[in-house]
C-alpha positions in Angstrom: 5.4 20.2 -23.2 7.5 17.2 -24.2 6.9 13.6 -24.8 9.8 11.1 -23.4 10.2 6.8 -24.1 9.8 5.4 -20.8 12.0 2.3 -22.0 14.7 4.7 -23.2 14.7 7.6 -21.1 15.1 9.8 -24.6 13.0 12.9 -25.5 10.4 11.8 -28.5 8.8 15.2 -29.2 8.8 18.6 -27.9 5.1 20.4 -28.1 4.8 23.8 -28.0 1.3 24.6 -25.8 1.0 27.9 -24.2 -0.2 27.4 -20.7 -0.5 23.7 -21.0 -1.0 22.8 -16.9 -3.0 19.5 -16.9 -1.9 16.3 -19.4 -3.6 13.2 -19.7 -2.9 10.2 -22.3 -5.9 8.1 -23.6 -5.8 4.7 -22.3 -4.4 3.1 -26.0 -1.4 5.3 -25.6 -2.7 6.8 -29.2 -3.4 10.4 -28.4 -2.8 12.8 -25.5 -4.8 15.7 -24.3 -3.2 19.4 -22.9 -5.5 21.6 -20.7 -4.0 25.3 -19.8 -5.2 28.5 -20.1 -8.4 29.7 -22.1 -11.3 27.7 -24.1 -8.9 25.6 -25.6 -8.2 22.1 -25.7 -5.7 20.6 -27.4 -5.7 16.9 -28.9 -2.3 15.7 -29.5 -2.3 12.8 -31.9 0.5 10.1 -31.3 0.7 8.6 -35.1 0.5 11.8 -37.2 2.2 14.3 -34.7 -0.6 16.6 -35.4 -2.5 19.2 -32.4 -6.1 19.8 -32.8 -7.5 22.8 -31.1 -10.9 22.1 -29.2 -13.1 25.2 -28.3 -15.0 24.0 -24.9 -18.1 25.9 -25.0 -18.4 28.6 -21.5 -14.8 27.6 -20.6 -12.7 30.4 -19.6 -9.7 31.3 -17.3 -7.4 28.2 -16.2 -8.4 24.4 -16.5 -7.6 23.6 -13.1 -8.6 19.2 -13.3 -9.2 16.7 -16.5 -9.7 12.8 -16.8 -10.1 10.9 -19.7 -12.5 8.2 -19.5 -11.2 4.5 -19.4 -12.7 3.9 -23.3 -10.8 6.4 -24.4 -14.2 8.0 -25.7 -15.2 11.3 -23.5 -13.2 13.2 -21.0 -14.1 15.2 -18.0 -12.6 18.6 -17.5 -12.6 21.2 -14.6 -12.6 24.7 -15.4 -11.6 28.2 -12.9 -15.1 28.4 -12.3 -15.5 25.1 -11.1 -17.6 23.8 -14.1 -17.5 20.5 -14.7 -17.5 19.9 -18.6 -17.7 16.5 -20.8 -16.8 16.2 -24.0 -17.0 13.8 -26.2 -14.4 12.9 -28.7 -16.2 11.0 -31.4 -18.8 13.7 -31.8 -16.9 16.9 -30.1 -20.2 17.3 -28.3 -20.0 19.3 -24.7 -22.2 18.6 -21.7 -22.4 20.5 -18.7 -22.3 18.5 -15.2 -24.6 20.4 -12.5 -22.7 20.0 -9.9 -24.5 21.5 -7.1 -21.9 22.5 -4.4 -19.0 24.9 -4.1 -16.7 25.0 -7.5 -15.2 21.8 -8.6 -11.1 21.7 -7.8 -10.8 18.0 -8.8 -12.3 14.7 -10.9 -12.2 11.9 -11.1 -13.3 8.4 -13.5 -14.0 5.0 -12.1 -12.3 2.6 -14.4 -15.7 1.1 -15.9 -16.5 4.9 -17.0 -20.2 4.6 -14.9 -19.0 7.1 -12.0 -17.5 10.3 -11.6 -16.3 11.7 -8.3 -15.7 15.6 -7.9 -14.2 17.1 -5.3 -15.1 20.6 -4.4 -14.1 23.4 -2.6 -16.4 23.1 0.6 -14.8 20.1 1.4 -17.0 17.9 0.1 -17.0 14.9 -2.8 -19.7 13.9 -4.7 -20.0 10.7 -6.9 -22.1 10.9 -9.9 -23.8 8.3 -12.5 -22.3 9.2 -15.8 -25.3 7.9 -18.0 -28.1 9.8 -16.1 -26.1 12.9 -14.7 -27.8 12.3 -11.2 -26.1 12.6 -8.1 -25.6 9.3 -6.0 -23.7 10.1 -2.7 -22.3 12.8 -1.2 -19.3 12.9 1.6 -18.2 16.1 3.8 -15.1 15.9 5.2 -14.0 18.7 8.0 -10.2 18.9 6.1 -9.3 20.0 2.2 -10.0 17.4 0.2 -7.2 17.8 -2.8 -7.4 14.4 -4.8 -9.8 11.2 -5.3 -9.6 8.5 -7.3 -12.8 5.4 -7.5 -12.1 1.6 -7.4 -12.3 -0.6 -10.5 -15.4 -2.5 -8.9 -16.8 1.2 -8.3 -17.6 0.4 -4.7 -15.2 2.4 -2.8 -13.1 5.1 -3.1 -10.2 7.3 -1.9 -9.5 10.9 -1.3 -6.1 12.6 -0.2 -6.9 14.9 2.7 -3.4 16.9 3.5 -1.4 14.0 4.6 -3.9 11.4 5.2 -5.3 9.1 2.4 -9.4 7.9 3.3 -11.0 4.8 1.9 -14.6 4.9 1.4 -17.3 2.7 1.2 -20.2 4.1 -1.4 -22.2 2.0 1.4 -20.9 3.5 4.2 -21.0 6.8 5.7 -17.4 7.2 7.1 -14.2 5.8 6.1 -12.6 2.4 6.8 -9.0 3.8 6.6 -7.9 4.6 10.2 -6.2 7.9 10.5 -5.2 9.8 13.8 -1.3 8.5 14.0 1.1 11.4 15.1 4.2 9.5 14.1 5.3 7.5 11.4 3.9 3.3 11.4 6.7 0.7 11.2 4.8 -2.2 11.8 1.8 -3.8 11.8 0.2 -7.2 12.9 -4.0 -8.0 12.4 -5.7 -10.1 15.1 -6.6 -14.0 14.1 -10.7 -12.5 14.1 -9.7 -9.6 12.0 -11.6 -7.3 14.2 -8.2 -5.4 15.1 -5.0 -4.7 14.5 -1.4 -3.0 16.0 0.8 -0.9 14.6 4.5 0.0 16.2 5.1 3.7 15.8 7.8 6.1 15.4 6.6 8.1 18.5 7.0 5.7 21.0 3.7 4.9 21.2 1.9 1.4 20.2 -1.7 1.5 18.4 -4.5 -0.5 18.6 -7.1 -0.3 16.0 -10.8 -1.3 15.6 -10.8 -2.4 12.2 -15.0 -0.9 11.9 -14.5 2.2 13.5 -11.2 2.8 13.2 -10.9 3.9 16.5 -7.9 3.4 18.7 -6.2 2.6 21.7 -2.9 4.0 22.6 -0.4 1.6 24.4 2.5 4.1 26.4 5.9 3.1 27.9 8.5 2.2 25.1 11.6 4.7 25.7 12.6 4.6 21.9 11.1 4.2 18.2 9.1 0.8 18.3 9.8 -1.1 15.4 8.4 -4.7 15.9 4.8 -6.1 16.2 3.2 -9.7 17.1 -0.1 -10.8 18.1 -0.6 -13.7 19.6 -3.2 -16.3 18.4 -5.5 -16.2 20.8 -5.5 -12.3 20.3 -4.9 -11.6 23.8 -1.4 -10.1 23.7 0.8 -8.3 22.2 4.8 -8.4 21.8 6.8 -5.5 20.7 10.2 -4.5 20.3 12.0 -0.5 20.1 15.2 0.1 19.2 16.4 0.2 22.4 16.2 -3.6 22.1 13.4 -3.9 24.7 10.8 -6.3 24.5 7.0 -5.6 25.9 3.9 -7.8 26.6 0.7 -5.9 26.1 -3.1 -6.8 26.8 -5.9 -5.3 24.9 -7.1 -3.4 27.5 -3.8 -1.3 27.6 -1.7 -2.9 30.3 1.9 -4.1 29.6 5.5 -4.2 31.0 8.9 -5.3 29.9 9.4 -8.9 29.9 13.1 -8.8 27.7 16.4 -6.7 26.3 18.8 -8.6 24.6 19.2 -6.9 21.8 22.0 -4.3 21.9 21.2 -2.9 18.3 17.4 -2.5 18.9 14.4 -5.0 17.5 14.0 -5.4 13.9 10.9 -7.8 13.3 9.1 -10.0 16.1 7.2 -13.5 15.5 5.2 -15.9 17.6 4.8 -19.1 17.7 1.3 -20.7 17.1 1.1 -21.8 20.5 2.2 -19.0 22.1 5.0 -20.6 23.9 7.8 -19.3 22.2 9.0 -16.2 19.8 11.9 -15.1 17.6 13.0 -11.6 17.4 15.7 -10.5 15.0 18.0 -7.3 15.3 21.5 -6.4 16.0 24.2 -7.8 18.8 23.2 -11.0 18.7 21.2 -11.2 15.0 18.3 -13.8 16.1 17.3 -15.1 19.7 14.6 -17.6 20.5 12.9 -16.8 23.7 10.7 -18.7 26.2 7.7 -16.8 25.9 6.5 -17.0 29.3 9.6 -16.6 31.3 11.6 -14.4 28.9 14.7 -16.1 29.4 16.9 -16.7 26.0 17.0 -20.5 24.5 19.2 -19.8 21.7 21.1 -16.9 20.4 22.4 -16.5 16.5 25.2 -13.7 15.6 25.6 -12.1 12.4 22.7 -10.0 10.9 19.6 -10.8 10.4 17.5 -8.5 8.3 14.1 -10.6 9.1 12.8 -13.6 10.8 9.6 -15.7 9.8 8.0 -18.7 11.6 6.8 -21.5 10.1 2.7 -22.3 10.0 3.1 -25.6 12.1 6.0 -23.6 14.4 8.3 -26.8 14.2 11.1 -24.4 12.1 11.7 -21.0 11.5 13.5 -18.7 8.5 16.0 -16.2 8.6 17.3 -13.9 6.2 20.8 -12.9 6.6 22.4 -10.7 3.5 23.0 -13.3 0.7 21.4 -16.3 3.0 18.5 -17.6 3.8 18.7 -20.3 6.6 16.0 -22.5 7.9 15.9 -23.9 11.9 14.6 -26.4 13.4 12.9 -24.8 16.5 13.9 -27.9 19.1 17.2 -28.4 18.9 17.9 -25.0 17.5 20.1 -26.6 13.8 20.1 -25.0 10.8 18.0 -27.8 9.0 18.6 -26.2 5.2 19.6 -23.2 3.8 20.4 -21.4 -0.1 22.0 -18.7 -0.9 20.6 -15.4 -2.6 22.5 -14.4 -5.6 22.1 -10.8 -3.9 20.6 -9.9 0.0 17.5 -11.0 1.0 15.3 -8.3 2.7 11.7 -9.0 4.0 10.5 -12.6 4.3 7.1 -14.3 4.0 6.2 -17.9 4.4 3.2 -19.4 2.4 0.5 -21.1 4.3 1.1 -24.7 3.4 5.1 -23.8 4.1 6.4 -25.1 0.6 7.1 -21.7 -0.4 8.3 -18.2 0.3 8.8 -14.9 -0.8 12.0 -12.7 -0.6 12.4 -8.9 -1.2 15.7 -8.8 -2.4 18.4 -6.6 -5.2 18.8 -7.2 -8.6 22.4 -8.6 -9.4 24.7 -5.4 -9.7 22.4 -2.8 -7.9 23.5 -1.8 -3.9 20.3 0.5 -4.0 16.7 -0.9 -1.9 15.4 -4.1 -2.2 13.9 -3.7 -5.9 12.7 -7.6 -6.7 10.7 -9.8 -5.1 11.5 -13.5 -5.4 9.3 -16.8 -4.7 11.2 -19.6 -3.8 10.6 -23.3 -3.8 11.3 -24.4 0.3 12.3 -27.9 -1.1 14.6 -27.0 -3.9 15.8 -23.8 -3.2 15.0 -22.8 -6.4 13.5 -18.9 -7.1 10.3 -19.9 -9.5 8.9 -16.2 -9.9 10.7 -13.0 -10.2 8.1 -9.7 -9.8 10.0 -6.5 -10.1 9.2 -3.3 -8.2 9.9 0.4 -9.5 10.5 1.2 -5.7 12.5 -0.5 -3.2 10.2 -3.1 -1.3 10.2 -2.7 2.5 7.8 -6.1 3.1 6.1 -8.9 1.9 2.9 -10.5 3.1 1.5 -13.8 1.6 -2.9 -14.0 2.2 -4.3 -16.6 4.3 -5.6 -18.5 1.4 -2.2 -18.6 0.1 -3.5 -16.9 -3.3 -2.3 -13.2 -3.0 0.8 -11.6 -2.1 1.2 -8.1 -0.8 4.3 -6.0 -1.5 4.8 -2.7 0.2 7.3 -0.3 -1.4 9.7 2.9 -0.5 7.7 5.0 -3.7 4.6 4.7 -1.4 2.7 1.8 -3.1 1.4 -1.1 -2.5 0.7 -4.2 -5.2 -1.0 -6.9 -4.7 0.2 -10.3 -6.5 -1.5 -13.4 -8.5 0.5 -16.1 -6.6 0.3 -18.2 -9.6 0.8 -16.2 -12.3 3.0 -13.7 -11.2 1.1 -10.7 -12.3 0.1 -7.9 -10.5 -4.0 -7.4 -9.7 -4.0 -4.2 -8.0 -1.8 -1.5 -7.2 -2.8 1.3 -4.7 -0.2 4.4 -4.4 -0.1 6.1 -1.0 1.2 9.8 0.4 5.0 8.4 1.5 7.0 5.4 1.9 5.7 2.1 3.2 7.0 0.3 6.1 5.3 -3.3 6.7 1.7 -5.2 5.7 -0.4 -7.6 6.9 -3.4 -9.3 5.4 -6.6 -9.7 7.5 -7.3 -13.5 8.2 -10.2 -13.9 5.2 -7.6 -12.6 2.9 -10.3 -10.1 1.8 -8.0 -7.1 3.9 -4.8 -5.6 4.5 -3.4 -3.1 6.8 -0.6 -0.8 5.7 1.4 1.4 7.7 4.6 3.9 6.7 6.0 7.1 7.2 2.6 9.3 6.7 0.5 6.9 9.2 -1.9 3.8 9.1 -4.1 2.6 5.9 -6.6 0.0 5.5 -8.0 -1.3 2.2 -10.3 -3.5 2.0 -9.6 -6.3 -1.0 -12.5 -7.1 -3.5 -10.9 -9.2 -6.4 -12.9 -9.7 -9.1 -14.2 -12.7 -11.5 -11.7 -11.8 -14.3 -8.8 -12.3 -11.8 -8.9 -8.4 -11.0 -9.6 -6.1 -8.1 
């Protein structure tokens, strides 16, 4: 087993464990803990360099799961049989967990340490009061259930089922992530009531989802991959554009027809106005048009590329971001009314609520990879006031109603969620596949995600302290 520096990338120590399969640091980064083969655990101190062998009392065969609890004071461990063991670190104590269902495969720790969720081989997880050892809820699932991890507020949790990723409400007796998508999500819009949302699909296909039951409707007749997704304020349509550069108008109760192609290069990204009287679509051959949203006739036309378009929250102007530009229009005479220019491309494109601000996915200077950086720019100045850094390259942006939170979607398959002020992230929630687009629900207490693997939706509970 070896030990690397993150910061570095070098090789700190090499440890010689037979059979070592699971590994788990404490949450101090002071010691690290190797389960493999046989009764024995071994505690790997980080200051002296020192193993300890641990003898887990009725442990035998492989260790097939292990957590370590948030304190850094007990850790959970899953044995072949399916045992569920705790030990404690302080005294070296072992208790036995009677889990009563099929043998354990996986466990889990909510990040207060009150809650433990195992998952277990008839398909089933269980969540568990780690003071008293009594069960508190159980879930059956008809598909494999091979990971699940708990919230911080201890509320909800997820599980990894195959390809899908469930949320679920401790309170509820289903999951409030939608699931059922046979191609990859590229887009996603919510409804002004939050009771619904649409995603554009890979598959041809457009998806209506009831946010409770997570039920939905599928809209037929795009020709190619659909890559855009609007809904108008009212909630009583829906615009979306393929990459055959075809618009379509859509009512909730499925009906819809073409009402535009001008787009040679397909449809990147779709907005409407807050009237309803207009929209912007941006693509390729020309970049950006403004159309008439009733007639579907063209008012203005843009060349170049645009990588995304964003309208403003009054709908008097609207942003584009082209490469290393970011241009802003003034939606009547159609004028580039400001503009400043990115050091490096701008990517995705959010505008705050108030319209004084905005948020860029962009590169860091010298790297031709994926948007890596998100950027938060003063509309008045032109001025970039925050700089929040992404392992993965960010596919979209999406600022919360209240103007407090902003969402990042990534390429690694995560999603973050931002302290507007501070800069710092509250929340991070890591998905099976990359990430395509994001919207937050109109409360700012939601946010649907969709990417490669399908459709999520998380509900967002941030707490006192500033987390979630």
């Amino acid at each position: 087993m070896r030990v690397w520096d993150t910061a570095t990338g070098t090789l700190t120590t090499t440890l010689r464990i037979f059979g070592a399969r699971k590994v788990a640091f404490s949450p101090d980064g002071t010691w690290l803990a190797a389960a493999g083969l046989g009764e024995k655990l071994r505690i790997w101190d980080r200051v002296t360099g020192t193993v300890t062998s641990v003898v887990i009392p009725g442990q035998s065969g492989w260790m097939h799961a292990m957590a370590i609890a948030p304190d850094g004071t007990w850790l959970a461990l899953v044995g072949e049989d399916g045992t569920v063991r705790i030990w404690e670190r302080n005294t070296g104590s072992t208790d036995t967990l009677s889990v009563a269902d099929a043998p354990v495969t996986a466990v889990a720790i909510s990040p207060d340490g009150t809650r433990l969720a195992t998952v277990s081989a008839s398909r089933t997880v269980q969540i568990w009061d780690r003071s008293t050892g009594t069960l508190i809820a159980t879930f059956r699932r008809d598909d494999s259930v091979s990971a699940a991890a708990i919230a911080p507020d201890a509320i909800w949790f997820a599980t990894a089922e195959g390809s899908t990723v469930r949320i679920w409400d401790l309170n509820a007796a289903h999951p409030i992530t939608p699931s059922g998508s046979t191609g990859a999500a590229n887009a996603v819009a919510i409804s002004s009531d939050g009771a619904w949302f649409a995603t554009a699909c890979s598959d041809h296909t457009v998806r209506l989802w009831d946010r409770d039951t997570a039920n939905s409707t599928v809209l037929a007749g795009h020709r190619a991959p659909v890559r855009a997704v609007a809904i108008s304020a009212n909630g009583t349509e829906v615009v979306t554009g393929d990459d055959d550069g075809t618009l379509w108008c859509w009512n909730r109760s499925g009906g819809g027809s073409t009402i535009a192609s001008g787009h040679k290069g397909g449809v990147r990204a779709v907005a409407l106005s807050p009237d309803g009287t207009w929209m912007a679509t941006a693509g390729r051959d020309p970049a950006l048009q403004i159309w008439d949203a009733t007639t579907g006739i063209s008012i203005l036309k843009h060349t170049g590329t645009v990588l995304s378009v964003a309208i403003s929250p009054d709908g008097s102007w609207l942003a584009t971001a082209s490469g290393s530009r970011v241009e802003f229009w003034d939606r009547t005479t159609g004028t580039t009314i400001a503009s400043f220019s990115h050091v490096d491309a701008a990517g995705a494109m959010a505008i705050s609520p108030d319209g004084s601000w905005l948020a860029t996915a962009t590169r860091p200077p010298g790297y031709f990879g994926p948007d890596r950086e998100v950027r938060i720019w003063d509309r008045s100045t032109g001025i970039p006031t925050k700089s929040l850094r992404h392992a993965g390259g960010v596919s979209a942006v999406a600022i919360s109603r209240n103007g407090m939170w902003l969402a990042t979607a990534s390429n690694d398959g995560t999603l973050r969620i931002w302290d507007c002020t501070s800069g710092l992230v509250v929340t991070m929630i890591r998905t099976d596949g990359r990430l395509t687009s994001c919207a937050w629900t109109p409360d700012s207490r939601g946010i649907a995600v969709v990417g490669e693997r399908g459709t999520y939706f998380y509900e967002f509970r941030p707490g006192t302290s500033g987390h979630s």
